[in-house]
One Martini backbone bead per residue (centre of mass of N, CA, C, O) as a GRO file, in nm:
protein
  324
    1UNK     BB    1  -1.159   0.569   1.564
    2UNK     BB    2  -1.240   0.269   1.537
    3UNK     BB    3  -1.523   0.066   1.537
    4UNK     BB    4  -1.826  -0.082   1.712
    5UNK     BB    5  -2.174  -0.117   1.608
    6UNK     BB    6  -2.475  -0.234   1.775
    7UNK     BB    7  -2.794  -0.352   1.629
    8UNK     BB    8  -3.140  -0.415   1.648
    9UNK     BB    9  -3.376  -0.513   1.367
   10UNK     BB   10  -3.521  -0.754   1.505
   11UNK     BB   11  -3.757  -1.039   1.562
   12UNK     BB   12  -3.795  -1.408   1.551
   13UNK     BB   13  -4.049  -1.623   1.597
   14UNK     BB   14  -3.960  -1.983   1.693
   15UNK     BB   15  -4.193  -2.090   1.819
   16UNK     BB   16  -4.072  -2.089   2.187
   17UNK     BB   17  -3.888  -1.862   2.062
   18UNK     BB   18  -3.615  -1.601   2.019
   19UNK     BB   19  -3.496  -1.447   1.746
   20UNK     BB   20  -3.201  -1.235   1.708
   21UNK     BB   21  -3.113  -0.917   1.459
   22UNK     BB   22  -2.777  -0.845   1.428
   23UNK     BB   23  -2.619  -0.529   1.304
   24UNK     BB   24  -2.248  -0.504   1.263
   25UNK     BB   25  -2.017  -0.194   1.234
   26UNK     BB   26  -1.778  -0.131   1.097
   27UNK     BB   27  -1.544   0.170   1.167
   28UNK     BB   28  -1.266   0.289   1.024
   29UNK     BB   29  -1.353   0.541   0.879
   30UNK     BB   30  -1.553   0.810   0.789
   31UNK     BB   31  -1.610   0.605   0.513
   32UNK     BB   32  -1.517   0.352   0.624
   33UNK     BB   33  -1.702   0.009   0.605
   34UNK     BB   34  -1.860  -0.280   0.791
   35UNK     BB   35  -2.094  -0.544   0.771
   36UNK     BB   36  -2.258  -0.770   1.012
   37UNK     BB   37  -2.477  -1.082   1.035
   38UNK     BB   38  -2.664  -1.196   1.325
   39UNK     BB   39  -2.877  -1.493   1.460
   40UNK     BB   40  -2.961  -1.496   1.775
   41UNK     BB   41  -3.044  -1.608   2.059
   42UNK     BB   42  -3.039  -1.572   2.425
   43UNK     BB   43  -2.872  -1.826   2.521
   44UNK     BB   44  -2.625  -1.825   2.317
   45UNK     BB   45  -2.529  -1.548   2.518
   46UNK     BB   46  -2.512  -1.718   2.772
   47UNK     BB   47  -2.289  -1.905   2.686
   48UNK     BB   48  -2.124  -1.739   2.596
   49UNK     BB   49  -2.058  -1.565   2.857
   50UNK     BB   50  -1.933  -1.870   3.013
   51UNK     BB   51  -1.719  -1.898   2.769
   52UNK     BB   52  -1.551  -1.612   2.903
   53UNK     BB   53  -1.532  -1.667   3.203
   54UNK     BB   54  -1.370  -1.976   3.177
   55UNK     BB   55  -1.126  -1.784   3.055
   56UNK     BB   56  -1.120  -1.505   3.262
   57UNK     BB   57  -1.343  -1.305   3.163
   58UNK     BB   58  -1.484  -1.138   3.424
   59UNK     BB   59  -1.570  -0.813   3.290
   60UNK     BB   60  -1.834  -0.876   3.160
   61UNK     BB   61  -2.105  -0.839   3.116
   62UNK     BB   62  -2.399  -0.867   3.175
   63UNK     BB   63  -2.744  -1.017   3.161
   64UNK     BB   64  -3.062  -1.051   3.155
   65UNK     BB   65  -3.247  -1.233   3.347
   66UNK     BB   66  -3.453  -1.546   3.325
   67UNK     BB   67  -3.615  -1.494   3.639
   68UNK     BB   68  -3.824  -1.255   3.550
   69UNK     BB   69  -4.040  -1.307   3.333
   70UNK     BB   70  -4.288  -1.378   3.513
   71UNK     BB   71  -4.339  -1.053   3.599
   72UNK     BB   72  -4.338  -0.988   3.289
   73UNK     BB   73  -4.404  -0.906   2.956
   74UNK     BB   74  -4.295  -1.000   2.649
   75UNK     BB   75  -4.220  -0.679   2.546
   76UNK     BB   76  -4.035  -0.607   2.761
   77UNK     BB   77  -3.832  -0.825   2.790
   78UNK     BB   78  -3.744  -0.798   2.471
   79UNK     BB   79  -3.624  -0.508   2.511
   80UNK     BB   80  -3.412  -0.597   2.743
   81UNK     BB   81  -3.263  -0.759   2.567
   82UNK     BB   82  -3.183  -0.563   2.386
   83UNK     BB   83  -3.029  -0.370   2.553
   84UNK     BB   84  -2.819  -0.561   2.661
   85UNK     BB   85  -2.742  -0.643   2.426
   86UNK     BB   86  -2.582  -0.392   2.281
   87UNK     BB   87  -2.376  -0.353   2.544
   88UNK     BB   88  -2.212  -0.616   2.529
   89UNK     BB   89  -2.126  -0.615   2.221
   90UNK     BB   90  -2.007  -0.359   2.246
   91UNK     BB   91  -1.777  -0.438   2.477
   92UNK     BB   92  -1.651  -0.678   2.329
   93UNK     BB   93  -1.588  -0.541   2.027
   94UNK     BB   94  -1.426  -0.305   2.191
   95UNK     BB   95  -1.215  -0.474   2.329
   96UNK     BB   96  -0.875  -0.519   2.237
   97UNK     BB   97  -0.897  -0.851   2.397
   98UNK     BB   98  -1.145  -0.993   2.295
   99UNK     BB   99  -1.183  -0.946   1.958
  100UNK     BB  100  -0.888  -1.174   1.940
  101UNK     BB  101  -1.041  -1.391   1.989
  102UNK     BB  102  -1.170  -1.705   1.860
  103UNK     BB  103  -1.498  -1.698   2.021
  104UNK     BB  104  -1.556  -1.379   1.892
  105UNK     BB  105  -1.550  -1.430   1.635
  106UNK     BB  106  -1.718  -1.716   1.585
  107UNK     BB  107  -2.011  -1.520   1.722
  108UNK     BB  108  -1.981  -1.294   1.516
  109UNK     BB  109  -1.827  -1.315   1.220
  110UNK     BB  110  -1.525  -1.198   1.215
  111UNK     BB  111  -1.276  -1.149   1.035
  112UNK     BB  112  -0.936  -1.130   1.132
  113UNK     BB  113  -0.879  -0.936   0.875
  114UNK     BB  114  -1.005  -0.681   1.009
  115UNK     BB  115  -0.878  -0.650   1.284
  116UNK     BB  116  -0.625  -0.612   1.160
  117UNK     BB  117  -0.754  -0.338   1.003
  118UNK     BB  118  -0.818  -0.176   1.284
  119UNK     BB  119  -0.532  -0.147   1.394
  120UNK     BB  120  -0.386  -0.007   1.169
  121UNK     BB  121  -0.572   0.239   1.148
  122UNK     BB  122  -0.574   0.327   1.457
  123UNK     BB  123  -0.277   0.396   1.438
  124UNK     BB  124  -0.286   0.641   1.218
  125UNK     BB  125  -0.508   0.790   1.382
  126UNK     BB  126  -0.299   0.886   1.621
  127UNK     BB  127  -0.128   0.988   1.418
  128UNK     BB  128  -0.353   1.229   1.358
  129UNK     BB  129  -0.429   1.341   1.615
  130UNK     BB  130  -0.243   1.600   1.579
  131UNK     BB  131  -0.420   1.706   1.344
  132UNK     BB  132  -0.642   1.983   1.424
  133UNK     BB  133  -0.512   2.168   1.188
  134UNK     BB  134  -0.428   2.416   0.957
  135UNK     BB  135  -0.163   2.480   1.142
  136UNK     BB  136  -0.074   2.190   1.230
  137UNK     BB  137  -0.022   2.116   0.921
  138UNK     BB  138   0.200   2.316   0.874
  139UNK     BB  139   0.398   2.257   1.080
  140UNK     BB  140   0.435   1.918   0.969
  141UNK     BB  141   0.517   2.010   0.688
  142UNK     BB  142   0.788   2.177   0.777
  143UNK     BB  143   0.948   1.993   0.913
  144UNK     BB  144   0.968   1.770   0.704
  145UNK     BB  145   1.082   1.971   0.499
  146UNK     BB  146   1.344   1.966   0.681
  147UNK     BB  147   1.437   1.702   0.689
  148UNK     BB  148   1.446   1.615   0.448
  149UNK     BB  149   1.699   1.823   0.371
  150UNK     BB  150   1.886   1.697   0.597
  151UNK     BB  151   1.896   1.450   0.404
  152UNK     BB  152   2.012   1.548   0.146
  153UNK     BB  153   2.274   1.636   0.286
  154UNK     BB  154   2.369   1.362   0.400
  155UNK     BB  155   2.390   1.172   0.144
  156UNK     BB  156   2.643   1.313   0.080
  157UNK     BB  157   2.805   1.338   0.391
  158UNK     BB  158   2.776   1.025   0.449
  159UNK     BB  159   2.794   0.702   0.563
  160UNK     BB  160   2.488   0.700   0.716
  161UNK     BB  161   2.228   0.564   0.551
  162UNK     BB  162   2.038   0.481   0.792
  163UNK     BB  163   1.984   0.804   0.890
  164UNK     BB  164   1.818   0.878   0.653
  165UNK     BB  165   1.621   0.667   0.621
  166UNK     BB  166   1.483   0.752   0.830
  167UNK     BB  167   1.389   1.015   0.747
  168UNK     BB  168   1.239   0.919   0.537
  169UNK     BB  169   1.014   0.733   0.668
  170UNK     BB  170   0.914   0.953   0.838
  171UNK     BB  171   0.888   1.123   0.582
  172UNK     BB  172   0.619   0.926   0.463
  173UNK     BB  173   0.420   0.901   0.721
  174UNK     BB  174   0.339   1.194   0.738
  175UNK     BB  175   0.278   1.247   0.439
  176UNK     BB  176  -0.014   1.053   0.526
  177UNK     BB  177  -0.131   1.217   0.741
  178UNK     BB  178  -0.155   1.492   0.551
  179UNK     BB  179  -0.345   1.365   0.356
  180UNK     BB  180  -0.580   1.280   0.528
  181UNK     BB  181  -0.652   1.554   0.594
  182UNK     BB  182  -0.731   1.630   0.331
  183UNK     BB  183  -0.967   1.433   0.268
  184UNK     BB  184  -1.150   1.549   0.579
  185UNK     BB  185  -1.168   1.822   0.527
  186UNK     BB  186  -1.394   2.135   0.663
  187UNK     BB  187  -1.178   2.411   0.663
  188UNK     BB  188  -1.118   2.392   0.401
  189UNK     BB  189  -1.082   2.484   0.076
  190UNK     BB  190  -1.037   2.381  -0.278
  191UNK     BB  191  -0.778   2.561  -0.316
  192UNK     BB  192  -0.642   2.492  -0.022
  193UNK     BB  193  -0.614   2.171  -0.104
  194UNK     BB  194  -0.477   2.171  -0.378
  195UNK     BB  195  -0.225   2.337  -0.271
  196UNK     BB  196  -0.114   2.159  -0.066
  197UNK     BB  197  -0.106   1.875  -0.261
  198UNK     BB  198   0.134   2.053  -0.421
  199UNK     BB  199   0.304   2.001  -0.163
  200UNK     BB  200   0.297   1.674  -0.144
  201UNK     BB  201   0.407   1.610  -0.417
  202UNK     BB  202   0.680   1.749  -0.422
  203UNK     BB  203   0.782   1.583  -0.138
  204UNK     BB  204   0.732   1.309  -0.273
  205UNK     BB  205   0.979   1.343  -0.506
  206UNK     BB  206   1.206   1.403  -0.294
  207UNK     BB  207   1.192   1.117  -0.146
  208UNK     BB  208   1.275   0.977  -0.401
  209UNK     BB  209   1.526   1.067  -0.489
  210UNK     BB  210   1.667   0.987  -0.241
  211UNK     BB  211   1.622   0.670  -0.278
  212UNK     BB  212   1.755   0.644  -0.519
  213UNK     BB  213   2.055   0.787  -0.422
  214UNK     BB  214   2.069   0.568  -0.271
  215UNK     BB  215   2.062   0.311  -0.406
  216UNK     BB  216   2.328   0.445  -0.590
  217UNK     BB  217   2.523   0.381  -0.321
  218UNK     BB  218   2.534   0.138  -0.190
  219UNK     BB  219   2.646  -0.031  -0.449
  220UNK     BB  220   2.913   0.134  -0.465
  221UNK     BB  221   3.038   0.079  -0.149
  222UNK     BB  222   3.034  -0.224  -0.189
  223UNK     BB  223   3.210  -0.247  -0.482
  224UNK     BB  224   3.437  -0.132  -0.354
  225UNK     BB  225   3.487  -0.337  -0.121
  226UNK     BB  226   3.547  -0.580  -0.287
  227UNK     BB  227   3.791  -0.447  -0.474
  228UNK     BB  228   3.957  -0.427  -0.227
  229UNK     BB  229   3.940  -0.754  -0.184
  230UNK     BB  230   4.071  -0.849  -0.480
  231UNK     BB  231   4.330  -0.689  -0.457
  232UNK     BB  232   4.342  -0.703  -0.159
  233UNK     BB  233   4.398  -0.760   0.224
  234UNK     BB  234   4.493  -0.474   0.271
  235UNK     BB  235   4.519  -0.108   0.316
  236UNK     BB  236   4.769  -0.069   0.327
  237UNK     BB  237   5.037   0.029   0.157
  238UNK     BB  238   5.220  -0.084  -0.115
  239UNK     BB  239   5.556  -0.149  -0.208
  240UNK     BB  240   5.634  -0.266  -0.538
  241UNK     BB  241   5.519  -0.577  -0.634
  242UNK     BB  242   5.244  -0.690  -0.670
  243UNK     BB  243   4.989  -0.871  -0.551
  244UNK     BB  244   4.834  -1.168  -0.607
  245UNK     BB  245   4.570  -1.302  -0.605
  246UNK     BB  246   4.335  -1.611  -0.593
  247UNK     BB  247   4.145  -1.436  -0.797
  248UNK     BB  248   4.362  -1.321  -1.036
  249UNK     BB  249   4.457  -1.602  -1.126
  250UNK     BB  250   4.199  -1.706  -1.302
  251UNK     BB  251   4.284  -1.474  -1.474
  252UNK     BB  252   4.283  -1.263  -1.753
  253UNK     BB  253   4.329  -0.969  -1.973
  254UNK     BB  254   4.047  -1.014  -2.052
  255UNK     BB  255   3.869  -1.043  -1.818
  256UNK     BB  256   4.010  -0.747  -1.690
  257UNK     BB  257   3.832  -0.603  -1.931
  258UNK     BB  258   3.630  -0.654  -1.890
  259UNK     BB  259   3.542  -0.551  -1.573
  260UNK     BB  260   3.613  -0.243  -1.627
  261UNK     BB  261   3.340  -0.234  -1.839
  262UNK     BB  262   3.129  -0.303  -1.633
  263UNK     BB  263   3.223  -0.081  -1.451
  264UNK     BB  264   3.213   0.177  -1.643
  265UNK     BB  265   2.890   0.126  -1.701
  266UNK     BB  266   2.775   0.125  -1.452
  267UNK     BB  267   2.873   0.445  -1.371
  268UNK     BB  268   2.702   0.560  -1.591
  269UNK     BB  269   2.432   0.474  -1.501
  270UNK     BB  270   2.453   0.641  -1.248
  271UNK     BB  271   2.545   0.937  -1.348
  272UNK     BB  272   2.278   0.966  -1.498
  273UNK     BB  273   2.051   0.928  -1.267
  274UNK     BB  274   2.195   1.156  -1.111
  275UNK     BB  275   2.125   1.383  -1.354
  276UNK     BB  276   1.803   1.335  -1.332
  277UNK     BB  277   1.770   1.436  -1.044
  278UNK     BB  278   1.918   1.701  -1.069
  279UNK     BB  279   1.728   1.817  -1.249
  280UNK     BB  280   1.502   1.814  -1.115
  281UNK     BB  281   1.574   2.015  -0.890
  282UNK     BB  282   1.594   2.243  -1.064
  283UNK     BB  283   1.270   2.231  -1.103
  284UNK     BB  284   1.209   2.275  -0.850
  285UNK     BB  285   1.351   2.547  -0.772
  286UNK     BB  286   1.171   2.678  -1.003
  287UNK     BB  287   0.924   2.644  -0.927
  288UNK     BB  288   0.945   2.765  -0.623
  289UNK     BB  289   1.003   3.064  -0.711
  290UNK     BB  290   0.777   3.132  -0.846
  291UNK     BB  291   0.573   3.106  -0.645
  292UNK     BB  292   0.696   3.307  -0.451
  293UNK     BB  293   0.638   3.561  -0.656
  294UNK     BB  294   0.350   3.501  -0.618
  295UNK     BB  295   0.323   3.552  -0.322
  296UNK     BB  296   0.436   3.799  -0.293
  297UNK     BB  297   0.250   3.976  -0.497
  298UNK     BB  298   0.023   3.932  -0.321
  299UNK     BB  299   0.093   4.072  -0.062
  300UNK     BB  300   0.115   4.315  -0.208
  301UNK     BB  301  -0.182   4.367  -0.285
  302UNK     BB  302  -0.280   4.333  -0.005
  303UNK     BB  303  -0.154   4.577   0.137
  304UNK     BB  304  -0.275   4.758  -0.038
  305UNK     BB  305  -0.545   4.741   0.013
  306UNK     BB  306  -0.520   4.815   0.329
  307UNK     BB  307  -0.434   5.075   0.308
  308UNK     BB  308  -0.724   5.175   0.143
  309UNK     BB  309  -0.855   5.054   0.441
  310UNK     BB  310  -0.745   5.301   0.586
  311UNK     BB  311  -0.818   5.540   0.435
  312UNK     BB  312  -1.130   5.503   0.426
  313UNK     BB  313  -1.179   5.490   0.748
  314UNK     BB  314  -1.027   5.730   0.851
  315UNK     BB  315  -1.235   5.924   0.671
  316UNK     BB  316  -1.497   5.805   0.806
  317UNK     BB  317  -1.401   5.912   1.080
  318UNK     BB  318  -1.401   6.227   1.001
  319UNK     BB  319  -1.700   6.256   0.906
  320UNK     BB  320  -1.825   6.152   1.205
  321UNK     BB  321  -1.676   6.400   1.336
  322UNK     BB  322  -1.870   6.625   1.248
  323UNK     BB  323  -2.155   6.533   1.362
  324UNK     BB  324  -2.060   6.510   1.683
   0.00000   0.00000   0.00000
């Protein structure tokens, strides 16, 4: 979860006050961060402080008294200070209904822009953070896989093209999640992950044909429907000379056969690019087919060496019951 880190790096005496000049990190991921710099006195917090009260924020951190100072050195006063001061930034900075208001933008210099990005960050980190091992992640990349493919055949088969891209958006969203994960991994190999990331290029590649072949339904059915629309004006089959709307009154032979052309010309394109996915596909088929079969091969090695330490384990077992 991304968050606000606030310390003091200095203090400067201005004549009879003391400015701290205070540090602000905000941490959106584990590499990804940003910094501002803020020199306020100590009354300036004192005054924000009853103007977040004056609002309602009843719940705000105290600060350390201004009336015990004359009991204390100066030093230690100011340590005091210190120590306050970023209890209280830190607790106002990272309450998610404090940092959204515009009196604490502007008195810590945070564009609203930023919060924004800490929001959606935060969202996309909750949904990573199911992802917590190598075996977690095979676990999601596997459903994710399945949707996919569930999509795949709904898309040919059903007339419910929302349900699909549902499908598809989910998976798209966990694809996300997946690679995030790869990129901040410290558990797998760097073979581990480039292999994986070949799984998810893979995945990436169906989830695109998918969209594209919806793209190519969607117009398909729209102008069958137009089409019926404008030959007739009920579904029931009609016998005997056809009826004329009036929108073929205004048409003539050449018109409608315009129309034909290009409705024709459409068809092929459409056709096309159908076939353009579908050959990818059955790339990707020869493809996957081949990884199992080297994966088949290592297993069959892998036994084959197991084999191989029982046989010299169960050797020195019986070796060293001879000493015994």
């Amino acid at each position: 979860m991304g968050k606000f880190e606030t310390r003091i790096t200095g203090t400067t005496e201005v004549g009879d006050y003391i400015v701290y000049d205070i540090d602000i990190r905000l941490s959106f991921q584990k590499f990804k961060f940003k910094e501002f710099k803020i020199s306020k006195r100590f009354s300036d917090f004192i005054k924000f402080r009853k103007t977040l009260l004056n609002l309602g924020y009843s719940f705000v951190p105290k600060l350390p008294s201004r009336y015990t100072t004359i009991f204390k050195n100066k030093n230690t006063i100011i340590q005091e200070r210190k120590e306050g001061l970023i209890i209280f930034s830190d607790y106002v900075l990272n309450d998610p209904e404090l940092r959204e208001i515009d009196e604490v933008l502007l008195f810590y210099r945070i564009p609203k822009s930023d919060i924004n990005e800490l929001k959606a960050n935060n969202k996309v980190t909750e949904k990573n953070s199911e992802i917590d091992s190598s075996t977690k992640w095979m676990e999601i990349y596997k459903r994710v896989k399945s949707n996919i493919q569930n999509a795949r055949i709904r898309v040919n088969s059903t007339n419910n093209l929302n349900e699909v891209e549902s499908l598809v958006d989910s998976g798209e969203s966990d694809l996300n999640s997946l690679k995030e994960y790869l990129d901040h991994s410290i558990e797998l190999s760097n073979e581990e992950i480039k292999r994986r990331n070949q799984l998810l290029n893979s995945l990436s590649t169906e989830i695109s044909d998918i969209k594209n072949m919806i793209k190519i339904i969607k117009p398909t059915s729209i102008e069958s429907n137009e089409s019926n629309n404008f030959y007739t004006k009920t579904s029931r089959r009609t016998f005997g000379k056809p009826v004329e709307t009036d929108e073929s009154k205004k048409l003539n032979n050449g018109d409608f056969l315009q129309i034909q052309k290009v409705e024709i010309q459409s068809q092929d394109e459409r056709l096309q690019e159908l076939h353009q996915i579908i050959a990818r596909q059955k790339q990707l088929g020869i493809t996957v087919n081949e990884e199992l079969s080297i994966q088949n091969e290592l297993l069959d090695g892998l036994d084959k060496h197991i084999d191989k330490s029982a046989d010299r384990l169960n050797i020195a077992k019986s070796k060293v019951k001879k000493f015994t």
